[in-house]
DRENLUM-467970 format. One line per field, with one value per residue (C-alpha): residue in one letter; y, x, z. Coordinates in nm, 3 decimals. Example, Ala and Ser with C-alpha at 12.3 -4.5 7.8 and 13.67 -1.06 7.14 Angstrom:
2
resn	A,S
y	-0.450,-0.106
x	1.230,1.367
z	0.780,0.714
! end
This chain:
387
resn	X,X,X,X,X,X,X,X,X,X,X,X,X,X,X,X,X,X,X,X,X,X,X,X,X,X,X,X,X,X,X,X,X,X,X,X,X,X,X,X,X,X,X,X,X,X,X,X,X,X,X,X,X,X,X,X,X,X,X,X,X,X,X,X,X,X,X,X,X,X,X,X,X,X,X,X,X,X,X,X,X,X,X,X,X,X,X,X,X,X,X,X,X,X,X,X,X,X,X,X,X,X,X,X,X,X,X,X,X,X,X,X,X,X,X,X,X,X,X,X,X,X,X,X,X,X,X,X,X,X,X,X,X,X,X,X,X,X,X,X,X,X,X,X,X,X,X,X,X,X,X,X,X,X,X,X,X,X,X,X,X,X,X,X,X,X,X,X,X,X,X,X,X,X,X,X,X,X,X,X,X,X,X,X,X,X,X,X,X,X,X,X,X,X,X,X,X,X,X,X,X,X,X,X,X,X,X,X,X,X,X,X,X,X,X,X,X,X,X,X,X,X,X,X,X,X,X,X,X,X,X,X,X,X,X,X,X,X,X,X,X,X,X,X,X,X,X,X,X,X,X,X,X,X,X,X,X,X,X,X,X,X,X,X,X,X,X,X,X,X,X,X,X,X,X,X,X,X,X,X,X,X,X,X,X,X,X,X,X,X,X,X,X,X,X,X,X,X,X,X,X,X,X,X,X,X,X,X,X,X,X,X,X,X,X,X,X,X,X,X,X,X,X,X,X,X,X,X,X,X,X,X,X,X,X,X,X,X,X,X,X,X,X,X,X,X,X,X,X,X,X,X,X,X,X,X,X,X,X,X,X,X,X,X,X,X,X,X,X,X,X,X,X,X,X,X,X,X,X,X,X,X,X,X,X,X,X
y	9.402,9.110,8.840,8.957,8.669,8.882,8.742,8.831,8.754,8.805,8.756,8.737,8.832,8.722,8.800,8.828,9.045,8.882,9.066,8.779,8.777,8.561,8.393,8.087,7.982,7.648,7.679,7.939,7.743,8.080,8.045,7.621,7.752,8.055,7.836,7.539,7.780,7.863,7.509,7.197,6.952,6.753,6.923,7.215,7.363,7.675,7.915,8.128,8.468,8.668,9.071,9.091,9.352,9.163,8.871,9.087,9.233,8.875,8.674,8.331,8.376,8.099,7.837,7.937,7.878,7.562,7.423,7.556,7.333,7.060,7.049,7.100,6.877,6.657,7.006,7.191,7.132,7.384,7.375,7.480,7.690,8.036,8.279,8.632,8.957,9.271,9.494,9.884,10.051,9.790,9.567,9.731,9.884,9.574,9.318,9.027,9.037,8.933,8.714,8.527,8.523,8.334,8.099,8.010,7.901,7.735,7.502,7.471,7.361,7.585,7.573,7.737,7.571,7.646,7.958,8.189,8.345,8.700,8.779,9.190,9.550,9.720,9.740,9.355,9.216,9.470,9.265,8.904,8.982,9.069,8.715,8.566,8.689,8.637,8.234,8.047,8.358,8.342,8.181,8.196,8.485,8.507,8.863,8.909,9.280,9.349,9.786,10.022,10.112,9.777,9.673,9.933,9.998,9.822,9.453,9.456,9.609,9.460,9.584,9.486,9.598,9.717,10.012,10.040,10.368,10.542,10.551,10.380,10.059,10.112,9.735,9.565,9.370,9.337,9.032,8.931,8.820,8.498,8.643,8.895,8.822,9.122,8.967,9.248,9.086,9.205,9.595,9.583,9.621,9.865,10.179,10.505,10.634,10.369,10.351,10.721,10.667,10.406,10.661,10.892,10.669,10.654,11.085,11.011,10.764,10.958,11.310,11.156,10.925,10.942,11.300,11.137,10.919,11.224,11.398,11.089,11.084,11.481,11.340,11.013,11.207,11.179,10.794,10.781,10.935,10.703,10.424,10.273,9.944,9.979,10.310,10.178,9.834,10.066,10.327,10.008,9.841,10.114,10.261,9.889,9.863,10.197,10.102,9.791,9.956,10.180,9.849,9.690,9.940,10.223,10.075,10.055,9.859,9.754,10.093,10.101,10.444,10.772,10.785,10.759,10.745,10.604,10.833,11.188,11.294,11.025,11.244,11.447,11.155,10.919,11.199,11.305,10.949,10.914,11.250,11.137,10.813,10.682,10.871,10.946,10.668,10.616,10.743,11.044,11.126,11.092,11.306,11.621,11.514,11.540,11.870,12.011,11.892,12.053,12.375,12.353,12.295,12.606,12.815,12.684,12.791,12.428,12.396,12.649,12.825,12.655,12.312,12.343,12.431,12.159,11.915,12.066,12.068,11.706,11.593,11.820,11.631,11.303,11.461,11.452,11.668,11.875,12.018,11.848,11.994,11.821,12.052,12.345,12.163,12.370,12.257,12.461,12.642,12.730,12.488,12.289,11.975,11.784,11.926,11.688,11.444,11.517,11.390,11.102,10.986,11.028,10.797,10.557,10.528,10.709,10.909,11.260,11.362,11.319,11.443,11.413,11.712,11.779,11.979,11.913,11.652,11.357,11.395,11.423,11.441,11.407,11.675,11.731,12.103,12.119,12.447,12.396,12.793,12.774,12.420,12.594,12.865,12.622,12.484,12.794,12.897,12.571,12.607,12.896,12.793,12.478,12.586
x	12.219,11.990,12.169,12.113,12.127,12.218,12.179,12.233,12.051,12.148,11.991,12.086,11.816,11.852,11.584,11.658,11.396,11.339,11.253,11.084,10.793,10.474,10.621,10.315,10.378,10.430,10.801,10.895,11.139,11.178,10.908,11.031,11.354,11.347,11.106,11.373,11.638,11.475,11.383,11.575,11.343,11.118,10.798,10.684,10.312,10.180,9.889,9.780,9.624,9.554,9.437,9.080,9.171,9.418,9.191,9.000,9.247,9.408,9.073,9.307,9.521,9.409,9.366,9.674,9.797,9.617,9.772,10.118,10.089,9.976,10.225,10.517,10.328,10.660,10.804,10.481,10.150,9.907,9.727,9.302,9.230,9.332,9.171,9.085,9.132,9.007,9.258,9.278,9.283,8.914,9.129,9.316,8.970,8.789,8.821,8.647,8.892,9.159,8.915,8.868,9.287,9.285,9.039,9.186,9.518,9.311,9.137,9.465,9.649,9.942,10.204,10.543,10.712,10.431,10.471,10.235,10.185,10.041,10.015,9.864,9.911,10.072,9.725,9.634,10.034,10.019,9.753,9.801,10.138,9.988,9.781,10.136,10.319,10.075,9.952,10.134,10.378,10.505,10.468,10.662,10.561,10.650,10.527,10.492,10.388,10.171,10.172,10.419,10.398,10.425,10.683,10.922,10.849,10.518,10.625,10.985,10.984,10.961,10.666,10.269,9.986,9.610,9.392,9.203,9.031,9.053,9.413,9.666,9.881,9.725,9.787,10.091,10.413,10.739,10.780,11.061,10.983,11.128,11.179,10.975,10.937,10.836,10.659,10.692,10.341,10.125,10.217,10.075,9.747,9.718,9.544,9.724,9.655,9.765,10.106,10.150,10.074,10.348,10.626,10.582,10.803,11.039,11.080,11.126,11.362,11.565,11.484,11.650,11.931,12.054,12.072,12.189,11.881,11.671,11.826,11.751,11.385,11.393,11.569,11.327,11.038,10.879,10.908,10.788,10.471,10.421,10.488,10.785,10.921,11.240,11.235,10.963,11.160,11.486,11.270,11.160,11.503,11.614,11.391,11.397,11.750,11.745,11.489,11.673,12.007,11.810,11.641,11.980,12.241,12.038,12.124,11.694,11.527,11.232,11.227,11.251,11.411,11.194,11.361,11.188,11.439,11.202,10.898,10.979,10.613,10.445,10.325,10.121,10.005,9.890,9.672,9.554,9.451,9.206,9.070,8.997,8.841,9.107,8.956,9.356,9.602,9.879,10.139,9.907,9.884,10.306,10.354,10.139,10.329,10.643,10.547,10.456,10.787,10.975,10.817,10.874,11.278,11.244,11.064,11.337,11.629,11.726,11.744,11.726,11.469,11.606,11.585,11.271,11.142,11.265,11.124,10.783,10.817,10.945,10.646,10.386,10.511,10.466,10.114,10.106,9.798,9.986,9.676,9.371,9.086,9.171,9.457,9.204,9.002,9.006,8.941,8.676,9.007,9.100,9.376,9.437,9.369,9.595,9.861,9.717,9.890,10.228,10.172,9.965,10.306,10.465,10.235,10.222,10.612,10.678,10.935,11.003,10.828,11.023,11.003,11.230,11.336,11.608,11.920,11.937,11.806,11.926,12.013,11.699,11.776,11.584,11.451,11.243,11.244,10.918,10.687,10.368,10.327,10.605,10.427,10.113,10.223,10.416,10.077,9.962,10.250,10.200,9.857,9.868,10.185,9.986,9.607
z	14.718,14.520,14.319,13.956,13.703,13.391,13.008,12.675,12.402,12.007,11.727,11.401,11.099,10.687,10.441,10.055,9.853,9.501,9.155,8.962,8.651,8.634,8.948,8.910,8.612,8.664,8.448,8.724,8.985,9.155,9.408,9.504,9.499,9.771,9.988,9.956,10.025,10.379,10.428,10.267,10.382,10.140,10.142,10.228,10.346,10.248,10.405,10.050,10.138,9.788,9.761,9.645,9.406,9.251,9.224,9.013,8.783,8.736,8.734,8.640,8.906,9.168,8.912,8.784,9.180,9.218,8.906,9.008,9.352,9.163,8.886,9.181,9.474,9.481,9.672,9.792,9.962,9.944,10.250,10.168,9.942,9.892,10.121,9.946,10.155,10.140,10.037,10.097,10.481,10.521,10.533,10.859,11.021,10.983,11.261,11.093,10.837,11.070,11.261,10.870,10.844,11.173,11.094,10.801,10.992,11.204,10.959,10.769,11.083,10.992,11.245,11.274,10.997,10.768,10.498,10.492,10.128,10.135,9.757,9.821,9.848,10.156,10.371,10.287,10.352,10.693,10.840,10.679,10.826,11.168,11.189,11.083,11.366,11.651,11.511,11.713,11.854,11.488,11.170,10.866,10.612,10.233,10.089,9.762,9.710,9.397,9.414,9.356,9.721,9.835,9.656,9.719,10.078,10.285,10.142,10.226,10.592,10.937,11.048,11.065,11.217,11.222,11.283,11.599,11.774,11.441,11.456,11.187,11.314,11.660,11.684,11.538,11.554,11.398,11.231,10.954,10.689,10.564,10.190,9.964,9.605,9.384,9.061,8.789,8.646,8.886,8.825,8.484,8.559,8.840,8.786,8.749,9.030,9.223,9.009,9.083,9.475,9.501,9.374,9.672,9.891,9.606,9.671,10.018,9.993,9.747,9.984,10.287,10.173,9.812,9.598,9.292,9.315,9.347,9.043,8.862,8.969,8.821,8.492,8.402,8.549,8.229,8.208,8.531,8.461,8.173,8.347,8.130,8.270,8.262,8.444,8.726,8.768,8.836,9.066,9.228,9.304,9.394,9.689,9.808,9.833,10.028,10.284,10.361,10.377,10.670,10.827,10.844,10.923,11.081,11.416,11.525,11.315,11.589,11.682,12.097,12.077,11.955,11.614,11.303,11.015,10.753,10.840,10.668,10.577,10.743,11.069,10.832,10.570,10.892,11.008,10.673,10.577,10.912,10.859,10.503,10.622,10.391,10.048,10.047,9.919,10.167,9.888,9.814,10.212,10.222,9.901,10.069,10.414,10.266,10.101,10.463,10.615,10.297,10.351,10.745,10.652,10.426,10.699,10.958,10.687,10.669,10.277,10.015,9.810,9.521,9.722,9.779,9.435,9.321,9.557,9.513,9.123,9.089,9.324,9.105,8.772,8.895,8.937,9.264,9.442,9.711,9.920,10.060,10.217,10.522,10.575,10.648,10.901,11.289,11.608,11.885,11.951,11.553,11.560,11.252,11.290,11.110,11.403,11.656,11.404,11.554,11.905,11.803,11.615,11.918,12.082,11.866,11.924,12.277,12.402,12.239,11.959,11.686,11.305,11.025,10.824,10.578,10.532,10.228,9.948,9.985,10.389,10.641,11.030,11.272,11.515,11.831,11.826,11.663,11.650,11.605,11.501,11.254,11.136,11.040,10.869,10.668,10.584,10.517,10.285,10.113,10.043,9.915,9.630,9.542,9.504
! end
């Protein structure tokens, strides 16, 4: 027999998520003191990356950086300028984008103990986040999310990546983030529709872990809709607390299995927002994907009528558009479409393919089982309840 030199290697991961306000104004210690938290030393550099959309919905927003860094230069150094990104999938599909991120390293000399501040929306922080963890084999990213979506799920995951060969997150990496910081400011002037699109993972977080959180999703519905602070900034916290409580104790959070705990819906949405060349938000793609998946437990005599009505009603309040015309879309053969999204998430992730579904609100479960017969006429049936 060879000589085998075994070894072990563990790692240990901390990263605190933040809920902050007007997080630059330059009476705010909250950003000095996170960064001084992770790093006690003197002065620290920072890489600025900002959304292009939120540029333009907060149009004093890098002079309002610039003066921050100024006012606290005995603790930070800004390093350039701050670098606007495209935000939205583009953002993902576009490689000169990322070629601009890199660049912008590269003339700021950042190097592994610098922090790289992506100030975006999920798409934007996804590939910021990407450039982060392959400068250098890794440098040191600081999210703060500005979107519903983002801050309750994209912003505060482990995950990156970019869109290559028409298909989502074809290239990616896991990187941990060194802190998150969700600034309540920056929600107040999204549009509705993209306030509405963030609250889809909120119904899947609630679908497949917590039932008291889904009944009070059903009871502040109305709040919701209107976009009430104090109901948003608890909708918020909580979805954020239960994707990290999955990250941390669901015993895979880089994913080297075939399980996909956090992805109920997202087989469907994925697919749906290619086929839409992206004319779907990701959070309007999950809310119809999680409507498929309900109706496919339903078909499968996994949850009850009752169940399911009130999944699909809660989703339809929040004003949620359960039917695209993607879904109708055939193949040569007469095959929908939108099935071929199934084994494309199994390739994205290997091994079986793998789906979640529930047994009930507020406990999904994973299955491999999957057929694709019974998984169109659960389109079907849907389509037909929802036009």
């Amino acid at each position: 027999m060879n000589e085998v030199i075994q070894n072990n290697i563990k790692f240990e991961f901390f990263y605190d998520v933040y809920f902050s306000k007007d997080i630059f104004h330059p009476e705010n210690s909250d950003l000095i003191n996170i960064i001084s938290k992770i790093d006690s030393k003197e002065i620290n550099t920072v890489s600025i990356f900002i959304d292009q959309g939120v540029i333009e919905n907060h149009l004093d927003l890098v002079d309002k950086i610039l003066y921050y860094f100024k006012m606290h230069r005995a603790k930070l150094k800004l390093l350039g300028s701050p670098l606007s990104v495209p935000g939205g999938e583009v953002c993902k599909t576009n490689v000169s984008v990322l070629e601009g991120i890199y660049q912008k390293l590269h003339d700021d000399r950042a190097d592994r103990h610098t922090f790289v501040l992506a100030i975006g929306g999920g798409a934007m922080l996804d590939t910021v986040g990407y450039a982060a963890a392959t400068t250098h084999r890794g440098i040191r990213l600081l999210r703060i999310p500005t979107t519903v979506l983002a801050q309750n799920d994209a912003g505060i995951g482990v995950k990156a990546g970019v869109n290559r060969f028409g298909i989502k997150n074809f290239i990616g990496s896991f990187i941990i983030p060194c802190a998150v910081v969700n600034d309540a400011l920056f929600l107040s002037t999204l549009s509705d529709r993209d306030k509405k699109s963030g609250m889809a993972e909120a119904v899947k977080a609630a679908l497949i872990r917590d039932d008291v959180f889904f009944e009070w999703l059903e009871s502040n519905v109305e709040d919701l809709v209107c976009f009430k602070e104090d109901a948003v900034r608890y909708m918020i916290k909580r979805c954020a607390e239960l994707h990290l409580l999955q990250i941390t104790t669901g015993g895979d959070p880089f994913e080297t299995g075939s399980n996909r705990p956090l992805d109920f819906g997202h087989w469907a949405a994925h697919k749906l927002e290619t086929m839409s060349e992206y004319e779907l938000r990701h959070g309007e793609a999950v809310a119809i994907g999680m409507a498929i998946d309900t109706r496919y437990s339903l078909d499968t005599r996994r949850i009850t009528r009752i169940d399911y009505e009130r999944i699909i009603s809660l989703m339809m309040k929040l004003d949620f558009k359960l039917e695209h015309q993607a879904m109708k879309q055939r193949n040569e053969s007469g095959v929908l479409v939108l099935l071929d999204g199934i084994d494309e998430f199994r390739e994205h992730l290997g091994g079986e393919s793998t789906i979640t579904v529930l047994d009930s609100i507020g406990s999904g479960v994973e299955i491999n089982d999957i057929s694709i017969n019974m998984m169109e006429q659960s389109i079907s049936s849907l389509l037909h309840e929802v036009q």
